[in-house]
C-alpha positions as CSV (number, residue, x, y, z in Angstrom):
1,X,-12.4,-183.4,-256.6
2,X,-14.4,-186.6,-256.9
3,X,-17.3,-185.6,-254.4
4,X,-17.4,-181.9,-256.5
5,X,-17.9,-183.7,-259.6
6,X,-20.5,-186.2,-258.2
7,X,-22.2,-183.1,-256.8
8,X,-22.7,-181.9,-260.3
9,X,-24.1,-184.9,-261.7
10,X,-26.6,-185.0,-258.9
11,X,-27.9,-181.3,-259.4
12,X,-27.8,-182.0,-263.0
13,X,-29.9,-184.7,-262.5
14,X,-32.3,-182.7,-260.5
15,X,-32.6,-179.9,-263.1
16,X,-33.2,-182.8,-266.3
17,X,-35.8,-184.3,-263.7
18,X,-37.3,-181.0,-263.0
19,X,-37.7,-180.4,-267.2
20,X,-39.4,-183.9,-268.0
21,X,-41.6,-183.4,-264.6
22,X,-42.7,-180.3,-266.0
23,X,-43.7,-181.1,-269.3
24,X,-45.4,-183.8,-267.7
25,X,-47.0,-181.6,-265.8
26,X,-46.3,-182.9,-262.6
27,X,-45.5,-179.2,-261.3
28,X,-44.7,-179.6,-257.2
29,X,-42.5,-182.5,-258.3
30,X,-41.0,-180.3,-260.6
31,X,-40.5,-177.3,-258.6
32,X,-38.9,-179.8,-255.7
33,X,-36.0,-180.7,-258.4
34,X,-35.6,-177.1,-259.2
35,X,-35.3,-176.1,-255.5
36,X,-32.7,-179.0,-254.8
37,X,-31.1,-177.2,-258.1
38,X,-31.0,-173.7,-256.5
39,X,-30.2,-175.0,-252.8
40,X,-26.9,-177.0,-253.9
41,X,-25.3,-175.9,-256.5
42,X,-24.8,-172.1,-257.4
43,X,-23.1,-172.5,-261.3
44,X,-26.8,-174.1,-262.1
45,X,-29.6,-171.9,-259.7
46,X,-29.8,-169.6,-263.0
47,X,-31.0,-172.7,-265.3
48,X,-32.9,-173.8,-262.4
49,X,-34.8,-170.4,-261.7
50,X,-35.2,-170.2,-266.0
51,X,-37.0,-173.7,-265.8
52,X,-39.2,-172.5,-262.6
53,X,-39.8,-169.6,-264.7
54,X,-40.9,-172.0,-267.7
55,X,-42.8,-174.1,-265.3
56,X,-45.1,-170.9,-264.2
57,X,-45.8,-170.0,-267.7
58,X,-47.3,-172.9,-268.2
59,X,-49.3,-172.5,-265.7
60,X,-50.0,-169.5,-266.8
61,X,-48.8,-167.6,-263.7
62,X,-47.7,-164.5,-265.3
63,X,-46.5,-163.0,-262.9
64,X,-44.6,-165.6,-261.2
65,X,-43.1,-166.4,-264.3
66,X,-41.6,-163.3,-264.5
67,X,-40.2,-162.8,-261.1
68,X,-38.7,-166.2,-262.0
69,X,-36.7,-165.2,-265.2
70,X,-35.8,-162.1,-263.2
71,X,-33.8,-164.0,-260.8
72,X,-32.0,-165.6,-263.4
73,X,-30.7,-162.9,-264.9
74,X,-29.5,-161.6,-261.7
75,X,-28.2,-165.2,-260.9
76,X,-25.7,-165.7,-263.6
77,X,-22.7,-166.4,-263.1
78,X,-20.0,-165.4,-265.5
79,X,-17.9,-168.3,-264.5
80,X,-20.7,-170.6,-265.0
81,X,-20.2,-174.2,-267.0
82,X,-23.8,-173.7,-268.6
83,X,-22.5,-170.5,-270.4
């Protein structure tokens, strides 16, 4: 139970890093934090694609940006803590 809750932190951590690297703009950072995000832990990959899709509208990648907040509609999780 410890190691799941230490887990959470640590992808938490990654997603809040991922937000302040972005408004930073210190994108490929940023998009490494959200990737850790979406690799480890499934309850946050919809806030992670949301911030990735943030990320690409600054950027003003249109397109990207939208395939981003696509996937995470289609990633949430009913069950998820961010809910």
């Amino acid at each position: 139970m410890i190691a799941l809750e230490v887990g959470d932190y640590v992808a938490k951590a990654h997603l809040q890093l991922g937000k302040i690297l972005t408004k930073e703009m210190k994108y490929e950072k940023a998009i490494e934090h959200f990737n850790k995000v979406i690799k480890s832990d499934d309850n946050l990959s919809s806030s992670a694609y949301f911030e990735r899709g943030n990320l690409e509208r600054d950027r003003r990648e249109w397109e990207d940006a939208d395939n981003f907040y696509n996937l995470a509609l289609s990633t949430i999780n009913t069950n998820s803590k961010n809910l």
